[in-house]
N, C-alpha and C positions, 0 to 999 in steps of 0.2 A: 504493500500500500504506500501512496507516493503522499505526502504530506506538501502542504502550502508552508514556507518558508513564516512565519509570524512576522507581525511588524516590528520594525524596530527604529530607533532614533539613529541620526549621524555618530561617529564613530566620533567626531571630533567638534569644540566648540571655537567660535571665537571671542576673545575679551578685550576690550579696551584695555592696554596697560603705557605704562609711566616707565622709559627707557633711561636709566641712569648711569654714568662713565665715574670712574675716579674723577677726576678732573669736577665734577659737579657739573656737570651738563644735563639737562634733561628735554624729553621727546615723547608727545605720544601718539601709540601706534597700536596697531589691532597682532594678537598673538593666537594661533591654533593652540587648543589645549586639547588634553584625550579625555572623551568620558567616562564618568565612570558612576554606573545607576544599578540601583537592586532590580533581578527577576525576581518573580516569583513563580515557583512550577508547582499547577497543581493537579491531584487527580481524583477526577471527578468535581466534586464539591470540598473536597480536602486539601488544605495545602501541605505540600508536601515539604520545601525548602525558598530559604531564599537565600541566595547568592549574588553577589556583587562583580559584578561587570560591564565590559566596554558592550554598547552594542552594536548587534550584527551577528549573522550565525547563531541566531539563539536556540534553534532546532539544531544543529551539532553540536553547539554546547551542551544543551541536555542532555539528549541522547549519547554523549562520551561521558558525559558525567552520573550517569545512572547506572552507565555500565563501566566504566573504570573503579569506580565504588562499591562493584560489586550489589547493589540496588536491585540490578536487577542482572540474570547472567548470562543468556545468550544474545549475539549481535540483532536476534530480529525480536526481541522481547518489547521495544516499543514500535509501536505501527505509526503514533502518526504525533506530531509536536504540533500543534496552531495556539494560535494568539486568543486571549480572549476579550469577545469584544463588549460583554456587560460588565464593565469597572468606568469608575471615573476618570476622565478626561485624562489627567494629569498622570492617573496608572499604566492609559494604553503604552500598546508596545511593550509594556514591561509585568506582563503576565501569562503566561502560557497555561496551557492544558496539555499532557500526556494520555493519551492513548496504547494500551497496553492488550500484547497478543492475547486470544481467550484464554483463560486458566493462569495466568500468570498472574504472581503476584509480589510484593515485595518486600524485603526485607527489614522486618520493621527496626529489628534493632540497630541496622546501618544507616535506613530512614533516620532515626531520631538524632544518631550521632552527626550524618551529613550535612544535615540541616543547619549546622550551628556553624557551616563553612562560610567565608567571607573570600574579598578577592584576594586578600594578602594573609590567608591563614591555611589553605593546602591541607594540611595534614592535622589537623586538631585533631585531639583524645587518641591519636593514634601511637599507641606507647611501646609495642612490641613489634620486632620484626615476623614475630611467628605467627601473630593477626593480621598481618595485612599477606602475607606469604601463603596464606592458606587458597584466596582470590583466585591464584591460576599458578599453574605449572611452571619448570623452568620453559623459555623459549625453544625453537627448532633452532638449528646450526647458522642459518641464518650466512650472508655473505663475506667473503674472504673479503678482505678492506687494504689498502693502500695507504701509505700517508701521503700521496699525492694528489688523491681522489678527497678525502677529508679537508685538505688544507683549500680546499678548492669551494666547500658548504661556506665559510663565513660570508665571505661576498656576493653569493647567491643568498644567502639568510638577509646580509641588510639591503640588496639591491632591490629585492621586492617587498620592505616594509614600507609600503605608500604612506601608512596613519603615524607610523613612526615618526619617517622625517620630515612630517610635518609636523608634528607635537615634541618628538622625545620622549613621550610618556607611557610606550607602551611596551610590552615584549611579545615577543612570535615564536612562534613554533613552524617547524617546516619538515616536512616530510621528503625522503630523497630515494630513487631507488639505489641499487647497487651500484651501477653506474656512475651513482653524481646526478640523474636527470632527475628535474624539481617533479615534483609530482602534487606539492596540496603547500599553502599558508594561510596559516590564521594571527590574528594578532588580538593581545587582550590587556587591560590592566593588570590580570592578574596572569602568574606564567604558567599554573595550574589550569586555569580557563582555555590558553591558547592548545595547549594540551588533549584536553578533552572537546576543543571544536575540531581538532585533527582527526581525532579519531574519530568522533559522530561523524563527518562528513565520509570517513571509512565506510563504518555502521548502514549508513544512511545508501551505499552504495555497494555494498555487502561481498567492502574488499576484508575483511577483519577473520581470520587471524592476518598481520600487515607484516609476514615473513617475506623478507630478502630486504627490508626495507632500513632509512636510515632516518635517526631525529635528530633533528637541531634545533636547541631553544637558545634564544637570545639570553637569559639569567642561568643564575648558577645551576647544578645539577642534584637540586635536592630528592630529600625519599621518594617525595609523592611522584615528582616527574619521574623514575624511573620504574614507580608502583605502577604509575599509569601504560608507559609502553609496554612494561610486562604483562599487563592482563589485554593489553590490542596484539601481541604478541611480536614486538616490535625489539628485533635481536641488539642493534645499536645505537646507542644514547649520547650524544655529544653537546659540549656547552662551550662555551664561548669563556666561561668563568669555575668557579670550585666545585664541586661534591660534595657534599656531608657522608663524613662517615659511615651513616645509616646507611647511606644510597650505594656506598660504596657495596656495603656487606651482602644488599640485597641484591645487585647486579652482579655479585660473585655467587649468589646463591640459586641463582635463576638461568645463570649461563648467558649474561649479557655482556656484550662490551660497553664500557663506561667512558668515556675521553672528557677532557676535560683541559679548560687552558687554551683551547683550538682558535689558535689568533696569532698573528703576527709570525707565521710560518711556522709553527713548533706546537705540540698539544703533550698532555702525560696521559697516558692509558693506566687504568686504575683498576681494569677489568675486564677480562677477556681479550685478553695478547694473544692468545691465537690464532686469532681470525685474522692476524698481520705475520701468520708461521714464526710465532714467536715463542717460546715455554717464558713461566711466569717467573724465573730465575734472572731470564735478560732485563737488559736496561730496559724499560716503559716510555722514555720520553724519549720523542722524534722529530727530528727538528727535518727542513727543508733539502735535500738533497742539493750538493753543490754544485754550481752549472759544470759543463762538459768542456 
């Protein structure tokens, strides 16, 4: 079942602001800012959560976020994400309704915990690696990697953040095949969000499990973001910035590769070296191969 996309506001606003130089000079001039407003998903007459994000893609946001959370567990479990249009003015666009397969139902006691996620909160009450590990399986083998093919994701990552480099204020997520060739962006205030609109727009296209495949998020490589590829079953997780330990443990436990650092020609591999025919005894960081 093919769903209608919900309404939703610009990605971006503009404000009058007051340009000021050391020197005390000042100027004023209009700035894009990124938005950032609550959904609310509900089902049926019940609300289910609300979450704070940019909008746009609010049916892939949900749909990866119901299912990355484990909410609900197979890729066709929700049928259909629209807008609902009996709220007040000021709500529209930022209310949905889910649609879920017959018999399906969901989890209420991840329901209760998800709910209380925010755009810059990811991974609340999630306190053990062996609760969130239960979710899904390690990954499949997933594709042998290059540090050439890698070093090559940053600038495809920022060249197509449109809301970006217009605001600065948001971070993306990007989906890459084996190859290097882009396959899917979303961009979000939060880097949990851009996450789960990768995958929903997967879900939604009923590419999921998302084997041979590569991630790239613009922020660091926290638990959640590696929680999340792991259950779209997404072998390689790269960031532009750090890891958390957590994320670390869990991409060694799942049989993921983790990079991390991946900017200015050099990344460190933190997990799973040997999808670059490496044993985990070798050096991990890789820097740019020297011209010929």
């Amino acid at each position: 079942m093919t769903s209608r996309p919900p309404e939703s506001a610009s990605p971006q606003n503009s404000f009058e602001i007051v340009r000021m130089d050391v020197e005390g000079t000042s100027s004023l001039d209009a700035d894009p800012v990124a938005v950032e407003e609550p959904l609310e998903v509900r089902l049926g007459a019940r609300s289910l959560l609300v979450t704070m994000r940019t909008p746009g893609d609010d049916g892939d946001l949900v749909r990866g976020l119901l299912f990355t959370e484990g909410l609900v567990l197979r890729p066709g479990d929700v049928t259909a994400v629209t807008a609902c249009r009996d709220v007040p003015d000021e709500a529209r666009g930022n209310v949905v309704t889910v649609s879920l397969r017959e018999g399906v139902t969901l989890d209420e006691e991840r329901t209760a915990r998800v709910g209380m996620v925010s755009s810059g909160c990811g991974v609340c009450g999630k306190t053990t690696l062996e609760a969130i590990a239960t979710l899904a399986p390690p990954v499949q083998s997933g594709p042998p990697l290059s540090a050439q093919l890698l070093l090559s994701l940053p600038e495809e990552l920022r060249r197509r953040q449109a809301v970006f480099e217009a605001t600065g204020g948001l971070h993306a997520a990007a989906l890459f095949d084996r190859e290097g060739n882009f396959l899917a962006l979303k961009e979000d205030v939060g880097r949990h969000n851009a996450v789960d609109k990768v995958v929903g727009e997967a879900l939604r296209f009923g590419r999921v499990p998302l084997v041979n495949t590569i991630l790239m998020v613009s922020g660091r490589a926290g638990f959640e973001i590696v929680q999340k590829a792991r259950k779209a079953g997404i072998p390689v997780v790269c960031s532009v910035s750090a890891p958390s330990s957590l994320a670390v443990r869990l991409a060694l436990d799942g049989r993921q590769t983790l990079v991390g650092f991946l900017r200015d020609g050099r990344f460190n591999v933190y997990a799973g070296a040997e999808r670059f025919g490496m044993t985990p005894e070798k050096e991990c960081e890789l820097d740019r191969p020297e011209p010929a």
